[in-house]
N, C-alpha and C positions, 0 to 999 in steps of 0.2 A: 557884313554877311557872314553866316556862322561859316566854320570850315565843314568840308565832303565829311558826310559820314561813312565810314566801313564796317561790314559787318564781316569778319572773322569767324567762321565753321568749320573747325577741327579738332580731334578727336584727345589727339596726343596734344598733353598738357605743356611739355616742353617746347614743343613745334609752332603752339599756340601762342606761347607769353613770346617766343622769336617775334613772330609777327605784331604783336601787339603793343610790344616794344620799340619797333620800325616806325611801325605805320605814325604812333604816338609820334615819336622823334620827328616823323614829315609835316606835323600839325595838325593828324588828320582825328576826327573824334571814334572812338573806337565802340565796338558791341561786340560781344562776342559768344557763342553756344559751341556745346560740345556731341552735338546730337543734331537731326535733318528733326527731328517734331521741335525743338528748340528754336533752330530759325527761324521753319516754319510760320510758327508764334509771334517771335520777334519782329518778322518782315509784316505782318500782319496789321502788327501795333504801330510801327512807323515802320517804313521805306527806304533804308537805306540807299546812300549814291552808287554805293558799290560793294558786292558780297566776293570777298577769299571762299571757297567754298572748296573741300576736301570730299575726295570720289567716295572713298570709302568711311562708310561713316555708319555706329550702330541706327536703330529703329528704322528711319528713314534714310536712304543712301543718296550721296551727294547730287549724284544724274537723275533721281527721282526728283531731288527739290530745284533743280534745276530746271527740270520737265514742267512739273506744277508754277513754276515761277513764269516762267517764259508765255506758260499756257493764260496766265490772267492778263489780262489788257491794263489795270492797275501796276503792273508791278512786270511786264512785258520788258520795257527798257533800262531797269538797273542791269549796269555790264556783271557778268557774272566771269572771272576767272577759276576754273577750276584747276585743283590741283591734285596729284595723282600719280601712284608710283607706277603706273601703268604706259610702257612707253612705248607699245606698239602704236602700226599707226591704225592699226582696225580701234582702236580704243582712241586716241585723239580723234579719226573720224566721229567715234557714237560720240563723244563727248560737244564736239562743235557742233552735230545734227543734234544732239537735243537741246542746244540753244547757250552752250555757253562761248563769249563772248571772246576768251582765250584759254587756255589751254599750256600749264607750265608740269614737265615730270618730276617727280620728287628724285634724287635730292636736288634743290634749285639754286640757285642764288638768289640770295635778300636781296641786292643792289639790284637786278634784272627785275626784278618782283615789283620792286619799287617802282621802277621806269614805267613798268608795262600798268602798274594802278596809275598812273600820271597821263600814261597816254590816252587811256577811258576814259578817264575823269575829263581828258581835256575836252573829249568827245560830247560829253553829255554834259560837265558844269566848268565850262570855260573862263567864266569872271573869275572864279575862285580862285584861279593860277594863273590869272593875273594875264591872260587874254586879252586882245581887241575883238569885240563883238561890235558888229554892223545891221542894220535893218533900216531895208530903205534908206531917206538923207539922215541916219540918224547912227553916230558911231559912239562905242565905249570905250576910256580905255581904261581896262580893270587896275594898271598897275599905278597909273598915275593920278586916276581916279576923275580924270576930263570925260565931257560931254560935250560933242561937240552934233548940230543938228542944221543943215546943207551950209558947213562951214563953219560957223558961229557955235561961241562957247555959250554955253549954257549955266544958269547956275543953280544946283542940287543940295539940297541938304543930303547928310548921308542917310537915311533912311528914303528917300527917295531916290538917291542913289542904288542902293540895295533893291527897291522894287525895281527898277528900270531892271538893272542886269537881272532879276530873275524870269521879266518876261522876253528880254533879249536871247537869253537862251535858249526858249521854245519860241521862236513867236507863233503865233497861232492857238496856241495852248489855253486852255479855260481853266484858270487859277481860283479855286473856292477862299473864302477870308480866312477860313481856316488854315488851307494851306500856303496861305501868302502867312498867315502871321507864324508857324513853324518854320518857313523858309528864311524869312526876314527878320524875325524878332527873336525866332528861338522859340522852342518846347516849355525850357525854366523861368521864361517869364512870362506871368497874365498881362494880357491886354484885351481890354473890349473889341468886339470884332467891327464895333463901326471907327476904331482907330482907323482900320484899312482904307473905307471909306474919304477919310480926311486927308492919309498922303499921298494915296491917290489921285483925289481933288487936286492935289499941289503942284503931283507931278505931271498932271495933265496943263497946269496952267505954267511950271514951267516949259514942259516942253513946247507950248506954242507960245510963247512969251514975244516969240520975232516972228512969227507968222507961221502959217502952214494949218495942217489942217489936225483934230486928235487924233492921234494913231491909237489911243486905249479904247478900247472895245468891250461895252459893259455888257453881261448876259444875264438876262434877268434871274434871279432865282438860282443862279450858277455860280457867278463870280466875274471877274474879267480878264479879259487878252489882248494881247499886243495882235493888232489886225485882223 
């Protein structure tokens, strides 16, 4: 499973490479813009798991793109922390009322910064960091990389591993092949999109291998979901 991506939006080039140096260091894949039309763009083109986002920022400012972010259904649930030398709290209020997810004042601590993208992330992409995720009789456990379903071990290739925890994470969620094959395979490699199709198949006949019924939920014309 690829690592979180981060997307980085700030202005000050020094303050920027801090971050992008950190973030790196934790394994995380990095993007990064120096301008709100920039992310914009970026968020656009793929979805980061998680945006650093800086208040003040030329063209477009930080709490606008946070506004527009928040406001699409698409792109509603990446945690957004904004950052911001503004340390009133009339200003940390607009900042969480227009939707972002935390709220650090400049000047901050890296080590804090760090924590607080780990505890979002844990939030929203749990395998990654190495979580147990549950659904129904059906547990993960990301670090050790067992499957186990009403008790009994399972056995996963890891690419079927990798889908399992991506619909572990939402379940319910409607996954297009498209985005099962950037989530599980990655952006820099082609694959046909009826590979999806195939481990799919597999992981569905794993996971009923000792009975039970499929929990994977195909949607015609969509994609599929876990329940």
């Amino acid at each position: 499973m690829q690592a979180p991506s981060v997307l980085v939006v700030e202005d000050e080039p020094a303050q920027r490479e801090v971050l992008i140096y950190n973030l790196e260091a934790e394994g995380f894949r990095v993007a990064q813009a120096d301008n709100g039309e920039e992310a914009l763009l970026l968020v656009a083109e793929e979805a980061p798991d998680l945006i650093v986002l800086d208040w003040m920022l030329p063209n477009v400012s930080g709490i606008e793109v946070c506004r527009r972010l928040k406001s699409r259904p698409e792109t509603r649930g990446v945690p957004i922390i904004m950052l911001s030398a503004r340390s009133e709290e009339v200003d940390l209020v607009r900042g969480l009322e227009t939707g972002a997810d935390d709220y650090m004042v400049k000047p901050y601590s890296v080590v804090e910064l760090m924590a607080r993208v780990r505890t979002q992330l844990r939030r929203t992409r749990p395998a990654v960091l190495g979580e147990t995720l549950e659904y129904a009789d059906i547990t993960l456990d990301a670090e050790t990389h067992r499957v186990h379903r009403d008790g009994k071990a399972l056995k996963l290739g890891p690419t079927e591993f990798r889908l399992l925890a991506t619909f572990m994470e939402k379940p319910g969620r409607v996954w297009s092949r498209d985005q099962l094959l950037d989530r599980v395979w990655g952006r820099e490699i082609y694959v046909d999109t009826r590979t999806v199709d195939v481990h799919v198949g597999r992981l569905r006949k794993a996971l009923c291998a000792q009975g039970g019924e499929d929990p994977i939920r195909t949607v015609r014309g969509a994609g599929y979901a876990l329940g």
